[in-house]
Residue, then its C-alpha position, 0 to 999 in steps of 0.5 A: x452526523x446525518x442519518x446516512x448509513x455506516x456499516x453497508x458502505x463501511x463494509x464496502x469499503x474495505x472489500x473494495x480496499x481488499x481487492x483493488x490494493x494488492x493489484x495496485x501495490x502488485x502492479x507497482x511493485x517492480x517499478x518502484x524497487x527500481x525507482x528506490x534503488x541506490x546507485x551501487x544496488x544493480x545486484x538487487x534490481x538484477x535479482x528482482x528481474x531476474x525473480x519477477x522474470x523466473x516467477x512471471x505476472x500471475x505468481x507475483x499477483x498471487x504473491x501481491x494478494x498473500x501479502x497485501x490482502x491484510x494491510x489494504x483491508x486494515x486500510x479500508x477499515x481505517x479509511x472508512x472510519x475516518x470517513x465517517x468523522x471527517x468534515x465535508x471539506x477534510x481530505x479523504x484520498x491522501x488520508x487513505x494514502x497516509x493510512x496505507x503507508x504506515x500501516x505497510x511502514x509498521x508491519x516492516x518495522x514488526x517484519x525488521x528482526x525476521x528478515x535479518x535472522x533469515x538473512x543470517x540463516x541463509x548467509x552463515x548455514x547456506x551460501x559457501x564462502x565464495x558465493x560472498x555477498x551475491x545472495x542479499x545484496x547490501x541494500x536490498x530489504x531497505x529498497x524492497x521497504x521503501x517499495x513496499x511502503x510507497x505501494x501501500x501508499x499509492x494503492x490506498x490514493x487509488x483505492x480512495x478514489x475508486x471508493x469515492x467515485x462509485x459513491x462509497x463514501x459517507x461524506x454528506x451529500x451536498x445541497x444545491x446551495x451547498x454547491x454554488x456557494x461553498x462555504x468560505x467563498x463569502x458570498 
């Protein structure tokens, strides 16, 4: 490992992770719910239009930041981490991207058995027996996770790039040599 520095450029990576994430994975969210829809899934998208309507861009910001400040931080930890123990040619934006994705994929398996026990609540104690199953559609928290992963996913690609192109990234710079004869180019 060089004598360039970890922590000034760890930290500002996650604080870049922190605040670039939940408004890539906000920005994207809607889009990818439509995109993970299943055929007989128009009751959700008309659910969440309806919602992303009612609510407006600002409160679904807001709403982004709640929930994605925690995931794309972790994110940049573990990014940066692997920054550091990387060598110079391994990818790092779709590691990030990796990252990401599990991370929001875990945090949805933990999240699994809440969501079901608030369904059950609001189906057996809230909606009358007419109301049927308008509530919560059939596949809607599945393609609300798909979304949610695919998010977490292309915010920690973006995040990676944006790191890497303002220069917080502890890959070690390379020498002249370094650049016009790459290794494994023989020569």
């Amino acid at each position: 490992m060089s004598g360039r520095p970890f922590f000034v450029p760890m930290i500002g990576i996650v604080l870049l992770f922190a605040a670039l994430g939940p408004a890539v994975g906000g920005a994207l969210f809607i889009p990818l719910s439509i995109v993970f829809k299943t055929p007989t899934d128009l009751e959700a998208i008309g659910l969440m239009v309806l919602i992303s309507t009612f609510f407006g861009h600002a409160i679904g910001l807001i709403a982004a930041y709640i929930v994605g400040v925690g995931p794309a931080a972790t994110t940049g930890f573990l990014y940066a981490l692997w920054d550091a123990v990387a060598p110079g040619r391994a990818p790092r934006a779709l590691v990030a991207a990796l990252i990401g994705g599990l991370i929001v994929y875990g945090l949805l398996l933990r999240l699994n058995p809440v969501w079901a026990s608030f369904e059950m609540t609001i189906r057996t104690n809230v909606l009358s027996p007419e109301a049927g199953d308008w509530a919560f559609p059939s596949r809607f928290g599945v393609t609300l996770g798909h979304a949610f992963v695919a998010c977490a996913a292309i915010a920690g690609l973006v995040s990676a790039f944006a790191a890497n192109l303002i220069g917080l990234t502890m890959r070690p710079e390379l020498t002249l040599a370094d650049r016009l004869h790459p290794p494994g180019e023989g020569g």
